[in-house]
C-alpha positions in Angstrom: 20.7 -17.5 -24.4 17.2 -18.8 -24.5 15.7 -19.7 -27.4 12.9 -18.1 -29.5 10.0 -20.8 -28.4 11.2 -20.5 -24.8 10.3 -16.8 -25.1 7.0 -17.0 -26.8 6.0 -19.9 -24.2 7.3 -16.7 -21.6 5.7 -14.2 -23.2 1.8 -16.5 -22.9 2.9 -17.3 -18.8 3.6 -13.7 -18.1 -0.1 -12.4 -20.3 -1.5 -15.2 -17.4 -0.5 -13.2 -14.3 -3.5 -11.0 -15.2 -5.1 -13.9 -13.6 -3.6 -13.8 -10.8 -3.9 -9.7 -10.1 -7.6 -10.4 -10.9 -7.9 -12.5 -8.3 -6.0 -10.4 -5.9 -8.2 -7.2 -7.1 -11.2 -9.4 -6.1 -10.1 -9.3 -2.8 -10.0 -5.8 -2.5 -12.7 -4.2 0.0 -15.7 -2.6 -2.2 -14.7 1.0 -1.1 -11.2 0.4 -1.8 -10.8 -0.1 -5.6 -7.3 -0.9 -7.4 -6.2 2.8 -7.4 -7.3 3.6 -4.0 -4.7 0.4 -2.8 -2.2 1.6 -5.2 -2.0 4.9 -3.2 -2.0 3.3 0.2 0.6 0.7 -0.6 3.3 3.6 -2.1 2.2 5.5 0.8 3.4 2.5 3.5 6.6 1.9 1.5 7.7 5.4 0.4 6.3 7.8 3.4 5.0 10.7 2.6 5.3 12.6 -0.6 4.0 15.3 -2.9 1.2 14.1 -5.2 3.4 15.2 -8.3 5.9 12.0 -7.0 2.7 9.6 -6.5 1.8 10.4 -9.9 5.2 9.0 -11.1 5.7 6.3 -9.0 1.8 5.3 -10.1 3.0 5.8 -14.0 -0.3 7.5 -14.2 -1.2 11.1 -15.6 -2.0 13.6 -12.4 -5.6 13.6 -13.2 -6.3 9.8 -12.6 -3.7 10.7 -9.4 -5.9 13.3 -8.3 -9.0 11.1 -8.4 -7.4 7.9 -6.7 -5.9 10.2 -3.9 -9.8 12.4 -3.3 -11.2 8.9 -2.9 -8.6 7.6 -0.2 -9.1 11.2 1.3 -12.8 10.9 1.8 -12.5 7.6 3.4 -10.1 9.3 5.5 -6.8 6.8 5.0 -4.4 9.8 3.6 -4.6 13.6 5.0 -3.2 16.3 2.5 -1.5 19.2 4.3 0.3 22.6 3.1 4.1 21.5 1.7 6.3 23.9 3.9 8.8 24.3 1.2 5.8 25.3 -1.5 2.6 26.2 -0.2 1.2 25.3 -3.6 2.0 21.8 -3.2 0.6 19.0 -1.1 2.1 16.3 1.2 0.5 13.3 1.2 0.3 11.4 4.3 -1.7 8.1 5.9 -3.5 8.7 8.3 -3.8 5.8 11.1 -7.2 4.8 9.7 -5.3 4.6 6.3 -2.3 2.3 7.9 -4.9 0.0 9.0 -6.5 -0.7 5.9 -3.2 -0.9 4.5 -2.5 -3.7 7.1 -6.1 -5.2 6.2 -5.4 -5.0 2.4 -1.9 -6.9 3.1 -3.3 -9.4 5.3 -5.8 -10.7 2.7 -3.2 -10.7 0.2 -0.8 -12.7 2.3 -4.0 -14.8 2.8 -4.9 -15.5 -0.7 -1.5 -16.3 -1.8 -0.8 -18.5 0.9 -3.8 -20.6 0.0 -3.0 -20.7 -3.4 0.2 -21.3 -3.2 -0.1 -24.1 -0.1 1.2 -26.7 -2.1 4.4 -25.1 -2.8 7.9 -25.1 -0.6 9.4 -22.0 0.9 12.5 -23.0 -1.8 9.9 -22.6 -4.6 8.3 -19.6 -3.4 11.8 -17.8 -2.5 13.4 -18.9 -6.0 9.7 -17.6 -7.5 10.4 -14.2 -5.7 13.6 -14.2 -6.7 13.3 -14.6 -10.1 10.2 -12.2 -10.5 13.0 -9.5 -9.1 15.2 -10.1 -11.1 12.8 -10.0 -14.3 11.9 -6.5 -13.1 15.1 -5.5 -12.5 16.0 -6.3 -16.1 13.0 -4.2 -17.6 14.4 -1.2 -15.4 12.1 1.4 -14.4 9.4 1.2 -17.0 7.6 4.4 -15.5 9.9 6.9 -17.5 9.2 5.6 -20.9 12.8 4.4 -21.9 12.0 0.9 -22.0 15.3 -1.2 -20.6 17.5 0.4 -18.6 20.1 -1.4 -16.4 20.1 1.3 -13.7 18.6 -1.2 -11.0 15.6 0.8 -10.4 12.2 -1.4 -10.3 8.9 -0.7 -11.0 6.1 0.8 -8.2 4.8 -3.6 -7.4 1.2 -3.8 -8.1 -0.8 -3.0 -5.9 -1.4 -4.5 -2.2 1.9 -6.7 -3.1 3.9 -4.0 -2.6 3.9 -4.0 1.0 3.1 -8.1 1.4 5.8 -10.1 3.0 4.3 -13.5 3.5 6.2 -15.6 6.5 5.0 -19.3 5.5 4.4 -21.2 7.7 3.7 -25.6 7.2 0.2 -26.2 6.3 
């Protein structure tokens, strides 16, 4: 078991990743803000869905859903059509314009963290990737409010990681 400074020295390295999504949100096309990559990224990994199952996989109340998913919509990256099963309900659904900004948003991504991670080995960045699976695997799926759960479930990634795989190749 780790000892009690080893975890405070974890807790101060984990609050510094905020520096590292802030650089990655900098990136981010100006019509394209946090939210609106959010949507497209769960979109490209989970298909389409209802908006009531973006809402949970974005751990974010159906109002701030609604609002991330008009914005995407007027841009025209997602359409919304009638659910069969429930004409109430909407399937969400990216459009081709939407799966190329998708590919845009993960290009500059994959671009940004191979620069600043250049210096590193493919060894260091596997056993990084790795490990930050493992972390989130331990906190279980923090979206439904139980805190840790062992059930193997992980967390939506942030946004435009969720659908980077970065091939490295020798600088």
């Amino acid at each position: 078991m780790a000892e009690q400074a080893q975890f405070e020295e974890l807790a101060r390295q984990l609050s510094a990743v905020g520096a590292v999504k802030r650089d990655l949100g900098r990136i981010l096309p100006h019509d394209c803000p946090a939210g609106s990559a959010a949507v497209l990224t769960l979109l490209g990994r989970h298909g389409d869905m209802r908006m009531s199952k973006l809402a949970e996989l974005l751990a974010v109340d159906m109002s701030v859903t609604s609002r991330h998913v008009a914005h995407v919509a007027e841009r025209g990256w997602i359409e919304r059509s009638p659910d069969p099963a429930d004409k109430r309900s909407r399937i969400l659904r990216l459009t081709p314009a939407g799966s190329a900004t998708l590919c845009e948003l993960s290009r500059r991504s994959t671009e940004l963290l191979a620069e600043r991670l250049s210096d590193w080995t493919d060894d260091e960045v596997d056993q990084l990737i790795r490990l930050m699976t493992r972390l989130r695997e331990s906190f279980g799926d923090c979206r439904t409010g139980h805190g840790h759960t062992r059930s193997g479930a992980a967390a939506a990634a942030p946004p435009v990681l969720a659908t980077t795989t970065t091939t490295r190749t020798p600088a």
